[in-house]
C-alpha positions in Angstrom: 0.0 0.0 0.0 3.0 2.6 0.3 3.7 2.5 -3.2 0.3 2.7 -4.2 0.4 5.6 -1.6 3.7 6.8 -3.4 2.0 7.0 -6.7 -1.6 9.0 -5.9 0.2 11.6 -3.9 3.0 11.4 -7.0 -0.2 12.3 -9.4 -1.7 14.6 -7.0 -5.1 12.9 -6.7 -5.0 12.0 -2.9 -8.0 14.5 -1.5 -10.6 14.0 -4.3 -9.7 10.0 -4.6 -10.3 9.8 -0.9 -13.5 12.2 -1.5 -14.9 9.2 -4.0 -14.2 6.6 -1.4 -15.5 8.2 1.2 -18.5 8.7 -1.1 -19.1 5.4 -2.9 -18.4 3.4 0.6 -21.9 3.6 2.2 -23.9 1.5 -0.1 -23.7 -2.3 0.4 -24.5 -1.4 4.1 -27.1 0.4 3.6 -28.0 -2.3 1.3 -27.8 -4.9 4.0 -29.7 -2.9 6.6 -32.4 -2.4 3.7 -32.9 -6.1 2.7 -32.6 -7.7 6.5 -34.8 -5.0 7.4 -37.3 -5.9 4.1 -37.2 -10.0 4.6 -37.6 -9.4 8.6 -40.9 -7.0 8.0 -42.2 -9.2 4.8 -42.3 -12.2 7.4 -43.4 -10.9 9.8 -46.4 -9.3 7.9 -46.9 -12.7 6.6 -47.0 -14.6 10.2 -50.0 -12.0 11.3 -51.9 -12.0 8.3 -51.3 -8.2 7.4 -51.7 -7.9 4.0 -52.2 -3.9 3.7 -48.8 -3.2 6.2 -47.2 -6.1 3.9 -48.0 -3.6 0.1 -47.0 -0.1 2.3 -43.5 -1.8 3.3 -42.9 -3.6 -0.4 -43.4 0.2 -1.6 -41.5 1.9 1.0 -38.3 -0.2 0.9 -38.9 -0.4 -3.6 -38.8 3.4 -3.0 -35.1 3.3 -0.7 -34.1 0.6 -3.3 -34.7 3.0 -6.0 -32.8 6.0 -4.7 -29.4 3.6 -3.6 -29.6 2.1 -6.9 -29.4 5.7 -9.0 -27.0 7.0 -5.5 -24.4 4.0 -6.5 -24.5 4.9 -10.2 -24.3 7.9 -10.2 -21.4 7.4 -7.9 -19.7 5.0 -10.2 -20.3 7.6 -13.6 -18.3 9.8 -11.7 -15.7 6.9 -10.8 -15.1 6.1 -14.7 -14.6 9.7 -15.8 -12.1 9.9 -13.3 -10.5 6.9 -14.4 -9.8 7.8 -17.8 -8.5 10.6 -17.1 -6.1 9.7 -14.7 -5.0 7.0 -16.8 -4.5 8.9 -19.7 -2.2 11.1 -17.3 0.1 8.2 -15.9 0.7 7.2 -19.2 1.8 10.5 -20.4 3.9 10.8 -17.4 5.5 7.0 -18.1 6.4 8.1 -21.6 7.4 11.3 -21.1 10.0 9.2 -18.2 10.9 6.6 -20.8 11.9 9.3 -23.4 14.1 11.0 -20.7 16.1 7.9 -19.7 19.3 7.8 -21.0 19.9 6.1 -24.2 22.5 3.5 -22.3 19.3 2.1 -19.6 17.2 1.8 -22.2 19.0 -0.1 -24.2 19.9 -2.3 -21.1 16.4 -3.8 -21.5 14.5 -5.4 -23.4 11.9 -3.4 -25.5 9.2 -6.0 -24.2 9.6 -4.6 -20.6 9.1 -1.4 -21.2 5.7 -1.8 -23.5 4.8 -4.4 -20.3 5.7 -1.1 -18.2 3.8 1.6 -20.7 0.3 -0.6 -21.0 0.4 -3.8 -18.6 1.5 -1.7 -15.4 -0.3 0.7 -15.8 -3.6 -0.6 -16.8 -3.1 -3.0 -13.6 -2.4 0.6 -11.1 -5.7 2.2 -12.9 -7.6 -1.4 -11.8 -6.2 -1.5 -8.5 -7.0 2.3 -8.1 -10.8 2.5 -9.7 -11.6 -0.9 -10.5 -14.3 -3.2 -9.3 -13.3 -5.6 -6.4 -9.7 -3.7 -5.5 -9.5 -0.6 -3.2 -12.5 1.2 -3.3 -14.4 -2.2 -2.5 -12.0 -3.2 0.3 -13.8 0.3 2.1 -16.8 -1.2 1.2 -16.6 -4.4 2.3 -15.0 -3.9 5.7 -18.0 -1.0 6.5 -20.7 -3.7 5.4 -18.8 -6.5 7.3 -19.0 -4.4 10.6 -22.3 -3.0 9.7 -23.4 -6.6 9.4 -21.8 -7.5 12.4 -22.8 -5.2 14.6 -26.7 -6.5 13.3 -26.8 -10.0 13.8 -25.4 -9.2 17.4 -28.3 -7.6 18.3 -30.4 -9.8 17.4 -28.4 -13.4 18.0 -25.3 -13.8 20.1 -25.3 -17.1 19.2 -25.3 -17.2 15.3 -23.4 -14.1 15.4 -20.3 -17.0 17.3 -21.0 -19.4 15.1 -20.9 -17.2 11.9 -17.4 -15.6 12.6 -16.2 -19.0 14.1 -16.7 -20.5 10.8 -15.3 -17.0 8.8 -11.8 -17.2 10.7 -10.3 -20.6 9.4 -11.3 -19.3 6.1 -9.7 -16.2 6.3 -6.5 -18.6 7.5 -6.4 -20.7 4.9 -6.8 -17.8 2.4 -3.8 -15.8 3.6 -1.7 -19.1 4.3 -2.3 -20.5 0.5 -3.1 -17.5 -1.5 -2.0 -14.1 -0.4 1.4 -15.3 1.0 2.4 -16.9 -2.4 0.0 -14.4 -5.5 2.9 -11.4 -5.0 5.9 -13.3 -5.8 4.0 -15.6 -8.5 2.4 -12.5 -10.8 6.2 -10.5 -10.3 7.6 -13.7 -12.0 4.4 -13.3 -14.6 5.1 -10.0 -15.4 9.2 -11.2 -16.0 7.4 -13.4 -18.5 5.4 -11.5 -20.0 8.4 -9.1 -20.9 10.3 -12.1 -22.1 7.6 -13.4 -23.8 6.8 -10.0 -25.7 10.5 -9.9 -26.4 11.0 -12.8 -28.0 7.7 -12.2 -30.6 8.8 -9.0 -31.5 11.6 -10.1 -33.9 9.6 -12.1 -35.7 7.8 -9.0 -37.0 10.0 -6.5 -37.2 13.0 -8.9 -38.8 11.2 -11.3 -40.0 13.1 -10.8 -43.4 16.7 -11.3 -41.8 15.2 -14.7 -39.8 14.4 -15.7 -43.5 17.7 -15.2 -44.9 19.4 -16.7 -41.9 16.8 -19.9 -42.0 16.0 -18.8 -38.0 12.6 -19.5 -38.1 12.3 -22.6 -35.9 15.2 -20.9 -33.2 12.6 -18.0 -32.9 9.4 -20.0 -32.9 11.0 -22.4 -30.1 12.4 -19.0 -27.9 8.7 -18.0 -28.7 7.3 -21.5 -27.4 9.5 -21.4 -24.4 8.3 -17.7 -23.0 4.8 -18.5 -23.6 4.9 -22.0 -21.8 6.9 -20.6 -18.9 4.2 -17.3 -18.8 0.9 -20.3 -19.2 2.5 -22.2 -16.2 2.9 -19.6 -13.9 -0.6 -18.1 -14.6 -1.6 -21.8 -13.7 -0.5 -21.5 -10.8 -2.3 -18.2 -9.7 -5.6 -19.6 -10.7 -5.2 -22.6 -9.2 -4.3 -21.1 -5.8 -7.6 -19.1 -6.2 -9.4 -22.4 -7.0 -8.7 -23.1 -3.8 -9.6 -20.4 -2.2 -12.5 -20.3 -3.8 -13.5 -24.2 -3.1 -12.5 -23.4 1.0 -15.1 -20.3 1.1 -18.1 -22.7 -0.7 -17.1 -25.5 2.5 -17.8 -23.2 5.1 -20.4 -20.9 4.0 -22.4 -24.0 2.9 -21.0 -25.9 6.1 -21.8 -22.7 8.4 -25.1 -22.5 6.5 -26.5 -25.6 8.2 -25.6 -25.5 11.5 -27.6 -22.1 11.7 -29.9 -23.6 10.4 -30.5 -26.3 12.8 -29.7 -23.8 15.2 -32.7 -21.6 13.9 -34.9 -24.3 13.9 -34.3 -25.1 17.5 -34.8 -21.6 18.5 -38.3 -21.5 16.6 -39.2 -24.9 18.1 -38.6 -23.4 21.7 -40.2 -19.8 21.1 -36.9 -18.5 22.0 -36.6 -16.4 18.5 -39.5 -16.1 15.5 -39.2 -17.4 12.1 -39.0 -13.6 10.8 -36.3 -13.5 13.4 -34.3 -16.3 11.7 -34.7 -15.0 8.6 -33.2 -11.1 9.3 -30.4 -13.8 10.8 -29.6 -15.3 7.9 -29.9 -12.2 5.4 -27.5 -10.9 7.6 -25.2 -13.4 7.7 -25.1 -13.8 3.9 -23.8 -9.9 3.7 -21.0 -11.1 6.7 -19.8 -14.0 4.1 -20.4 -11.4 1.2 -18.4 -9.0 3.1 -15.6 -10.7 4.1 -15.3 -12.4 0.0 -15.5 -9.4 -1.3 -12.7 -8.8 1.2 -10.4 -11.5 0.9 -10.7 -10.8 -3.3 -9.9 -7.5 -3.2 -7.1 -8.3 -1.2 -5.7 -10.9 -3.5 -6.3 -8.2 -6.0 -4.5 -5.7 -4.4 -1.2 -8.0 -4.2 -1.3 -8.8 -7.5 -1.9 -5.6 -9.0 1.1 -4.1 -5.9 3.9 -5.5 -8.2 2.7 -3.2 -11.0 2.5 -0.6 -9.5 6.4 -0.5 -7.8 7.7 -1.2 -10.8 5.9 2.0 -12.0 7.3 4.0 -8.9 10.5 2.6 -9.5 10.4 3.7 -13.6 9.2 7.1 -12.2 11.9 7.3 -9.8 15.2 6.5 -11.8 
């Protein structure tokens, strides 16, 4: 995060990127207080029989549905203007750093790193800065997570346990199998990707001179090799994810269950109402939603992390 840091304060965007946080972060919690509070007041309508409260609280909470919905995109429109523009700037700046360099370091590399560094690394600094399901979600998802939290502690101390009890392990896992090891595996993708944009180019721009020299299969092989090396690696990344992935289905579905049984139980014994189980598990699903949307974002952020030093490192040579 202190390159990422490094980089917004280097473009002068800090205050009004903060501003668009601050302003897109209320909406999946007030989203979650709208639906618990809908599915709690629909059953509960339904248990007594009410079928005028039942049309006034379908309109009321369609209205509040309405005005989030044209809130978050209006929030979003905003969000891709400012995009574009800042990513037209960076890679202005990149170039405009490139064509400084001395002739000697850039000829030290190879012309595939710095296209990777003028489009790849920078495209992967404007996702990690605007995009869906990086930074401006991680705000999101930790103010529904405590939003939610704080919710289902009211109503069940119980489930509230059992939820986070199952949500921790997870959140092991994850960071044991997957954030510990995406960082070091997408910096060795990115190496590749140089390499592997390297070793095409000649066959374009020299392809005469590989004719004349009967190097065709020593280029095509180089070629085969970077692109083999670049497919395993990626392999690798999705596959951790896989996992990740698989161990959040075990426990939500596991988790899922046991509240169940515990719900039914607490309905059988007039301890809580079925509405009451209900706003339970609504809630519960944004907790698990929440703390996804977390644990991606995160991933997210580490991959997209490598980018963006070797962008503060270009700007800083």
């Amino acid at each position: 995060m202190s390159d990422f840091c490094k980089l917004i304060k280097r473009m002068g965007i800090q205050r009004k990127y903060i501003f668009l946080l601050v302003l897109r972060s209320p909406f999946d919690a007030l989203r979650t207080w709208m639906l618990a509070g809908l599915m709690k007041s629909v059953f509960l309508c339904l248990e007594t029989d009410d079928a005028g409260k039942l049309s006034a609280i379908c309109i009321l909470y369609g209205l509040i549905c309405a005005l989030l919905f044209l809130y978050n995109g209006t929030i979003w429109s905003i969000y891709a203007a400012f995009s574009a523009k800042i990513e037209v700037r960076l890679q202005k700046k990149m170039l405009e750093k490139i064509l400084s360099l001395p002739f000697k370091r850039v000829n030290s590399c190879f012309s595939g790193e710095w296209i990777t560094k003028l489009n790849s690394d920078i495209q992967a600094a404007i996702t990690m800065m605007n995009a869906p399901l990086n930074i401006p979600h991680v705000v999101v998802a930790i103010i529904n997570t405590m939003l939610s939290s704080f919710l289902m502690l009211r109503s069940s101390l119980l489930m509230f346990g059992l939820t986070w009890i199952l949500i921790l392990p997870y959140l092991l896992i994850n960071y044991k199998i997957v954030l510990g090891h995406i960082p070091k595996l997408k910096e060795e993708a990115q190496n590749a990707m140089s390499e592997s944009t390297s070793a095409i180019k000649p066959l374009i721009a020299d392809a005469d001179t590989i004719l004349l020299y009967d190097a065709g299969d020593l280029m095509m092989k180089k070629c085969d090799e970077s692109s083999r090396k670049l497919m395993k690696i990626n392999l690798k990344i999705h596959m951790r994810n896989a996992v990740s992935n698989a161990v959040l289905r075990l426990f939500g579905i596991g988790g899922y269950f046991m509240l169940l049984l515990i719900g039914y139980s607490f309905i059988y014994k007039g301890i809580m109402s079925f509405s009451d189980v209900i706003y339970c598990f609504q809630v519960r699903g944004s907790i698990l939603a929440g703390m996804s949307m977390f644990i991606t974002c995160l991933n997210n952020i580490k991959v997209n992390s490598v980018c963006i030093k070797r962008v503060n490192d270009t700007f800083e040579e």
